[in-house]
C-alpha positions in Angstrom: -21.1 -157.7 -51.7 -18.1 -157.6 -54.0 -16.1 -160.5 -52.4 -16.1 -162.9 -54.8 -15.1 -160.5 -57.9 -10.9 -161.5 -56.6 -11.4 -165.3 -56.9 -9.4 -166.1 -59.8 -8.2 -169.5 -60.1 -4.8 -170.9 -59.7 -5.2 -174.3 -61.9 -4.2 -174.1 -65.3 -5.0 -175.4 -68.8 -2.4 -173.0 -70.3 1.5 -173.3 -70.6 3.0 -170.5 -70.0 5.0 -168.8 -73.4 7.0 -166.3 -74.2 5.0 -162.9 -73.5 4.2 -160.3 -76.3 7.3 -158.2 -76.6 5.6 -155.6 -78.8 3.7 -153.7 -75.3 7.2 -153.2 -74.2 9.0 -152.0 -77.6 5.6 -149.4 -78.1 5.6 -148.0 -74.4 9.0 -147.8 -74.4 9.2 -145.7 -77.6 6.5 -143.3 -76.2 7.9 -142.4 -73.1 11.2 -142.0 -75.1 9.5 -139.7 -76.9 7.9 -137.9 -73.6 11.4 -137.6 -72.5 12.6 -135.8 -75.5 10.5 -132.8 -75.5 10.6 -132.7 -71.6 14.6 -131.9 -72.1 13.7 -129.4 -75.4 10.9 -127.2 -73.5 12.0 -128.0 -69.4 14.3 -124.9 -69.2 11.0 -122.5 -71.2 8.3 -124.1 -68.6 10.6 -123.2 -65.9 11.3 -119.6 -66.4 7.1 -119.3 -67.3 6.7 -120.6 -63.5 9.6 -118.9 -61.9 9.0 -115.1 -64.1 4.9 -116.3 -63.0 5.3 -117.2 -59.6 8.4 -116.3 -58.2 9.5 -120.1 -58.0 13.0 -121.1 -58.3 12.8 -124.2 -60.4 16.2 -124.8 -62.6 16.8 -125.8 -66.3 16.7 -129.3 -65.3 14.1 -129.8 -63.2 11.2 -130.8 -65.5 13.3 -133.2 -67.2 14.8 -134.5 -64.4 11.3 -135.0 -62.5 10.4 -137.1 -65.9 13.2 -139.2 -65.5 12.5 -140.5 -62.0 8.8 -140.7 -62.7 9.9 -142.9 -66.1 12.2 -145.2 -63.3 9.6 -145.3 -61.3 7.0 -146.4 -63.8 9.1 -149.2 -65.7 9.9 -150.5 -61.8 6.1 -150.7 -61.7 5.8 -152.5 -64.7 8.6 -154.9 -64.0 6.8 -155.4 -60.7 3.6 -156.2 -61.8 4.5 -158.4 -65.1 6.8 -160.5 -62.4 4.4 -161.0 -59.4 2.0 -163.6 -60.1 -1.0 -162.0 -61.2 -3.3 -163.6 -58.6 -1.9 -161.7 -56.1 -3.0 -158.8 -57.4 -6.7 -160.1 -58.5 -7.1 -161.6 -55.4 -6.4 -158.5 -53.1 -8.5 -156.6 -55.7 -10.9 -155.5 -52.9 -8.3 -154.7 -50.6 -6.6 -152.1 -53.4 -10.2 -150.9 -53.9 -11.0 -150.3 -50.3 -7.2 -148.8 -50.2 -8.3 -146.6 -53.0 -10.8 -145.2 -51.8 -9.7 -144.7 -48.3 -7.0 -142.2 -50.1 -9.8 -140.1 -51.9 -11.3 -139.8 -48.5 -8.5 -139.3 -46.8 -7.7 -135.9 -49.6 -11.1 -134.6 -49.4 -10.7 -134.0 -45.6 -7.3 -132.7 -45.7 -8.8 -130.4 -48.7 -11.7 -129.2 -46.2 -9.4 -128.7 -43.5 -6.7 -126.9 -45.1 -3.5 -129.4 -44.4 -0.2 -129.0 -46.1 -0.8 -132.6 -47.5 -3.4 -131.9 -49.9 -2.4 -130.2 -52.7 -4.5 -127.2 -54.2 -3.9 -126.3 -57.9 -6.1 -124.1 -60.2 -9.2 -124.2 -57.7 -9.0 -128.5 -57.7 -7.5 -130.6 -54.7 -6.7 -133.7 -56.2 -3.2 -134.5 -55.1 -1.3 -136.0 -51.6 1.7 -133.4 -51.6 4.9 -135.8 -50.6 7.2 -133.3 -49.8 10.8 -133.9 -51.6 8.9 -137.3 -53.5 6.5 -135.1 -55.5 2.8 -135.5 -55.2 0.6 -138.7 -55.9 -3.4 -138.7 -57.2 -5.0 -141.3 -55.4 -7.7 -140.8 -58.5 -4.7 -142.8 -60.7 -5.0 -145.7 -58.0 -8.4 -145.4 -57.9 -8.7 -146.2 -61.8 -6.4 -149.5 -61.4 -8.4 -150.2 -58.8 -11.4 -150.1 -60.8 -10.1 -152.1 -63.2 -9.2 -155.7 -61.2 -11.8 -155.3 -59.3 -14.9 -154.5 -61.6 -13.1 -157.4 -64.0 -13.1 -160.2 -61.5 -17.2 -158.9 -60.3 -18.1 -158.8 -64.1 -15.8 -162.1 -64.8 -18.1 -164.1 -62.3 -21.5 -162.8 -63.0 -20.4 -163.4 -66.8 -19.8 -167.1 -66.2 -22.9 -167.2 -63.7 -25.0 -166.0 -66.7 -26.2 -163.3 -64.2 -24.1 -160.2 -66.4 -27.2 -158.5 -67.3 -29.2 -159.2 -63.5 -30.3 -155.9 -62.3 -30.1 -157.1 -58.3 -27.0 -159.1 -58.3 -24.5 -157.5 -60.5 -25.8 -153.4 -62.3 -27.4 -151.9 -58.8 -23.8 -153.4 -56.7 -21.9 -152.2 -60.0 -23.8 -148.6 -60.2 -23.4 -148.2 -55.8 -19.6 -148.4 -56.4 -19.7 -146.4 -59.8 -21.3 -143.6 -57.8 -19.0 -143.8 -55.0 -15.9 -143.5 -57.3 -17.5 -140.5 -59.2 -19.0 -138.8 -56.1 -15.0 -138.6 -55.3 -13.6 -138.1 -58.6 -16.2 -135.5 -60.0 -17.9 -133.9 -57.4 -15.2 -133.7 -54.5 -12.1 -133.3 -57.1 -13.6 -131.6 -59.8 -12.2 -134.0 -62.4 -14.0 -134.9 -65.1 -11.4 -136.2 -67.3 -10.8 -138.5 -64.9 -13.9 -139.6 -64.1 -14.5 -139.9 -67.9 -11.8 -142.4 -68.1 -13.1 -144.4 -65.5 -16.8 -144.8 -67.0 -15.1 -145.8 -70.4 -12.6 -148.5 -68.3 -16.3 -149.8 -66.9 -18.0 -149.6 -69.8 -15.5 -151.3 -72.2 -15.7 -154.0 -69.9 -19.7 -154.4 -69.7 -19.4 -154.6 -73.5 -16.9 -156.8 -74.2 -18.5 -159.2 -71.1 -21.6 -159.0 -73.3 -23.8 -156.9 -71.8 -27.0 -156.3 -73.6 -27.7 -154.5 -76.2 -30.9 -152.1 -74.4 -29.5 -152.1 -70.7 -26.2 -150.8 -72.3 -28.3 -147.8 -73.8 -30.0 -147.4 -70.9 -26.7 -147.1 -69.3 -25.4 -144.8 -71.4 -28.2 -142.8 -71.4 -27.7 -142.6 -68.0 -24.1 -141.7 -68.1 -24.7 -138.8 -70.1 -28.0 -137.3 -68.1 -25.6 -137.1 -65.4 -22.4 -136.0 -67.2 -24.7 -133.3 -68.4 -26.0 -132.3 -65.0 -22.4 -132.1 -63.9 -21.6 -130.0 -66.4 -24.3 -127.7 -65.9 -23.7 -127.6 -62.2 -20.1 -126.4 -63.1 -18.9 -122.9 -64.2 -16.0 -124.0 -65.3 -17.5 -126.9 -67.3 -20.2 -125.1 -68.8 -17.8 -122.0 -69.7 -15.5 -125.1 -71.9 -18.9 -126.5 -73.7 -19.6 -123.0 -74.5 -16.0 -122.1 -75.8 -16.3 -125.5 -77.8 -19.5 -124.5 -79.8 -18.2 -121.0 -80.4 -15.6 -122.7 -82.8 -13.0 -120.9 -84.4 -14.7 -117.8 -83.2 -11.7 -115.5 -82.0 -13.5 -112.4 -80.4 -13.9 -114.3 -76.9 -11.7 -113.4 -74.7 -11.9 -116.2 -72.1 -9.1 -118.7 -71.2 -10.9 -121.7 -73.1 -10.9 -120.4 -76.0 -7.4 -119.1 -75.8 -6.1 -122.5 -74.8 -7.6 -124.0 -77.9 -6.1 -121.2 -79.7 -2.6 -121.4 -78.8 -2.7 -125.2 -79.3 -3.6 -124.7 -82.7 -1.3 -122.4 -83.3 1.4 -124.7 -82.1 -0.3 -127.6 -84.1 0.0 -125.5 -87.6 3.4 -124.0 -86.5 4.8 -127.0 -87.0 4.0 -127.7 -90.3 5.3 -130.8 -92.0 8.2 -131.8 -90.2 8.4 -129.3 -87.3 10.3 -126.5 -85.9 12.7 -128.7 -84.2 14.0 -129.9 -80.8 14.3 -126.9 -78.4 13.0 -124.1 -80.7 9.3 -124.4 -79.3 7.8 -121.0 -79.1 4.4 -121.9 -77.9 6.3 -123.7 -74.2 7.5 -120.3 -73.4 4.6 -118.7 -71.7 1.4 -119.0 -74.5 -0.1 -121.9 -74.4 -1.4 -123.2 -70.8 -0.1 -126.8 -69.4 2.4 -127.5 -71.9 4.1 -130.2 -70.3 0.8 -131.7 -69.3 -2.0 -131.7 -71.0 -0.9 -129.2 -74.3 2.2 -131.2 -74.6 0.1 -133.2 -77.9 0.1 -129.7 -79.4 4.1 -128.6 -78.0 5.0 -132.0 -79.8 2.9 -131.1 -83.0 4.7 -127.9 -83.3 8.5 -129.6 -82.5 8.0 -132.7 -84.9 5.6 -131.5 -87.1 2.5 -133.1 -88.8 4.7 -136.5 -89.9 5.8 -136.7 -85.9 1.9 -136.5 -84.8 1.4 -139.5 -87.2 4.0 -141.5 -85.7 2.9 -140.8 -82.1 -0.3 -142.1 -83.1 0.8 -145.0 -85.1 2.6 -145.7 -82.2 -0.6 -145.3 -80.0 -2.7 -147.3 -82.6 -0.5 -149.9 -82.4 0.0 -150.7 -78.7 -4.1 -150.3 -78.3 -4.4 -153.5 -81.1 -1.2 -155.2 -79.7 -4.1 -154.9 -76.3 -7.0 -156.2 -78.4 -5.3 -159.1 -79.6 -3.5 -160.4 -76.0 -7.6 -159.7 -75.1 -9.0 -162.1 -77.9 -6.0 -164.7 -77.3 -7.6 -165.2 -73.8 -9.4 -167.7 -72.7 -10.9 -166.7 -69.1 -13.2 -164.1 -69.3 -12.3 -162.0 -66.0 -8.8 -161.8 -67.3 -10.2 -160.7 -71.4 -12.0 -157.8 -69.1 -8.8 -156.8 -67.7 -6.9 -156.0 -70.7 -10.8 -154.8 -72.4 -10.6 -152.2 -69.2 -6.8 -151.2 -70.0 -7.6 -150.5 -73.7 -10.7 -148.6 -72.6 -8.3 -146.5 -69.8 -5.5 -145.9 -72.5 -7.7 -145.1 -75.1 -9.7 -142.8 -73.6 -6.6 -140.9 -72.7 -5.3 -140.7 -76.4 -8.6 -139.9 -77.5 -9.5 -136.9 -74.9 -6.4 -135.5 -75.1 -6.0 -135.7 -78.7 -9.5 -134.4 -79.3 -9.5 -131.4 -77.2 -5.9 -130.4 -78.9 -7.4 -130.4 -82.3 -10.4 -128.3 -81.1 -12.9 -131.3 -82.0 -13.7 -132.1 -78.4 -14.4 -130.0 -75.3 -11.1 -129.5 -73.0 -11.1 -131.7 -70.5 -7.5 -131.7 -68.5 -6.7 -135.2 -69.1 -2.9 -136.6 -69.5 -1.4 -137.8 -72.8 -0.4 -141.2 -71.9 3.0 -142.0 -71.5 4.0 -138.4 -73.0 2.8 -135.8 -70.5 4.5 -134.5 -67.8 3.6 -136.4 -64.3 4.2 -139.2 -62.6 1.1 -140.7 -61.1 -0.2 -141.2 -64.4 2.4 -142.5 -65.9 2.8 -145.2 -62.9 -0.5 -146.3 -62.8 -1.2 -146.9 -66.7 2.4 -148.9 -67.0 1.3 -150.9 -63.9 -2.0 -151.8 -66.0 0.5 -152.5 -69.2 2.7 -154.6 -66.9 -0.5 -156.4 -65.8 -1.1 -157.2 -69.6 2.2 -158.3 -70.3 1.9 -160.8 -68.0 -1.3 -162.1 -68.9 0.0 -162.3 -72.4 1.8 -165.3 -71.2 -0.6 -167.1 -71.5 -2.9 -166.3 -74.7 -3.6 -169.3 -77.2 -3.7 -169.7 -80.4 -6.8 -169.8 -82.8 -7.5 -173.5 -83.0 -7.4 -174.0 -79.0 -9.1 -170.3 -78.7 -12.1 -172.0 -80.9 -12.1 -175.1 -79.1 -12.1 -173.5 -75.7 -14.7 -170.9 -76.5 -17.0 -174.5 -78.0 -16.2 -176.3 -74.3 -17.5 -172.9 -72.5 -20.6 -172.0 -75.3 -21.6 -176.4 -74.3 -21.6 -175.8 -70.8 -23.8 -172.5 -70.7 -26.1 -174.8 -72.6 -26.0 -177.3 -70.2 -24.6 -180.3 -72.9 -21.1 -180.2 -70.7 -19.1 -178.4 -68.1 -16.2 -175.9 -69.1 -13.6 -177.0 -67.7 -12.2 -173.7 -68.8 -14.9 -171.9 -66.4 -14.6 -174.4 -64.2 -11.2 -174.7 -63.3 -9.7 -171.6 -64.2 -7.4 -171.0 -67.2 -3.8 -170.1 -65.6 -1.2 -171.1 -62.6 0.9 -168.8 -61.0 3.0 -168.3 -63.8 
């Protein structure tokens, strides 16, 4: 059904250039950054987990987990930016199938108990590896999502068939609910699954979607997010805490979370309180190497570091949208539409819920948090970008390609853009 969504051409129209540096300067700064305040609050996070469950993890471990996750990640990167990027969108259906095999594959070592699946706070969501750490197949599942659904969408776009209920929303909406039936329902992730309808969605509208099916769709999207809220405890109890506000005579762990992130947030003031004096990492506020380390951060570099990391966030995510609007073949403008839409969401979750203008929703700072199957996947999807920035052009041939691809759709001449594919091997 999805077959032909991996056909992406090998003939191209394009030379191949020097690639956009800037992804690499930006991502590199960031985890830079992650590394720093894993070696300032490590040793604090520690002793909360040794004093909290009689664990034995050493000063060093947190940083030293980051370390290999960050080698890890940049080998990813290096690995995808080098291997021709057709062997990845061709086997797009095989990494999909892959994918999903591995969320099936947890769910029934969740229900029957094995040592491989990996039970944390009432959620299994993670393949425990023993001495290698632990990987979320829901990561892969999200890259998966995005080569994939690009080269479907890329192909129904150039068909003129984007908006075709039959041929391209029912086969997109099956695979959608497969994904979140996995995501959502089995793991208990929202966050996640939230990512992944914004990767999706990002795509749909820059591939043109129109403008009352997208309502519909996101109409949609939110009568079910609501009924999986409601269908949740714990969801319901974090929409409640969210509406309460700054209303401090609740006792529950929601609204303590976004207490003590605050706290760490105005703690900081201006310029912070400095590498390694954190007081917030050392036992009051929840997750704060994961998803409270925007808050830890606030309170070490202060209000002027927060701006940076954003800066640094903003900038990366337009460095994205112009590599996107460089490109001249559509399937490969929806890759890097569905990386912006992954990373974005992240930044714009985590930083929400940290501020106490958004619901919590356990999702990973990019780049920042502590964990390595985040941090692989989203620098394989930069690396992906990287390469395709190869091979952006500039305005004048951008204009002239887009004129060749507007004739053909109108039947006064054939793209040979469309036709032939815009890139080689590289």
């Amino acid at each position: 059904m999805f077959s032909e969504s991996a056909q992406f051409s090998e003939v191209t129209s394009v030379r191949r250039h020097r690639p956009d540096y800037l992804i690499v300067l930006y991502m590199g700064l960031l985890m830079l950054l992650g590394l720093v305040i894993m070696y300032a609050i490590g040793p604090q996070r520690a002793n909360v987990l040794n004093n909290a469950y009689g664990s034995n993890y050493g000063d060093t471990y947190f940083f030293g987990k980051q370390v290999v996750s960050l080698l890890f990640s940049l080998a990813a990167f290096a690995a995808i930016a080098s291997i021709p990027y057709n062997l990845v969108t061709k086997n797009a259906g095989k990494i999909l199938l892959f994918a999903l095999g591995a969320c099936a594959l947890l769910a029934i070592a969740g229900w029957a108990h094995l040592g491989i699946a990996q039970q944390s706070l009432g959620a299994t969501r993670w393949f425990n590896l023993g001495p290698l750490g632990s990987l979320q197949p829901a990561e892969l599942l999200k890259f998966a999502i995005l080569v994939f659904v690009a080269g479907f969408l890329g192909v129904k776009v150039k068909q003129g068939k984007l908006n075709d209920v039959n041929e391209t929303l029912i086969p997109l909406a099956v695979l959608t609910a497969i994904s979140m039936l996995f995501i959502v329902v089995i793991q208990k992730d929202l966050g996640t699954g939230v990512s992944l309808m914004t990767i999706i969605m990002t795509m749909l509208i820059v591939g043109g979607i129109n403008k009352r099916i997208g309502g519909i769709i996101l109409m949609t999207i939110i009568a079910v997010g609501t009924v999986m809220i409601i269908s949740a405890p714990h969801r319901l109890d974090r929409i409640v805490t969210f509406f309460k506000g700054d209303d401090t005579s609740s006792s529950d762990a929601g609204s303590y979370h976004i207490e003590q992130a605050k706290v760490a947030i105005g703690t900081g003031g201006l310029f912070g309180v400095g590498v390694g004096n954190s007081i917030q990492s050392t036992g009051y506020l929840p997750e704060a190497t994961n998803d409270s380390v925007f808050a830890i951060m606030g309170e070490t570099f202060g209000f002027v570091g927060l701006v940076t990391i954003l800066i640094l966030f903003g900038a990366l995510l337009m460095r994205l949208l112009k590599i996107m609007d460089h490109l001249i073949d559509v399937r490969l403008k929806l890759i890097v539409a569905g990386v912006f839409g992954w990373l974005g969401s992240h930044v714009i979750l985590n930083v929400a819920s940290m501020i106490g203008i958004f619901p919590l929703t356990g999702i990973t700072l990019p780049l920042l948090s502590f964990g390595g199957t985040s941090m692989l996947f989203i620098t394989a999807a930069l690396g992906l970008v990287f390469q395709l920035s190869h091979y952006t052009v500039n305005s004048l041939n951008l204009k002239e390609a887009q004129h060749e691809n507007f004739s053909g759709r109108r039947g006064l001449g054939r793209s040979r853009h469309a036709s032939r594919g815009s890139f080689t091997r590289g």
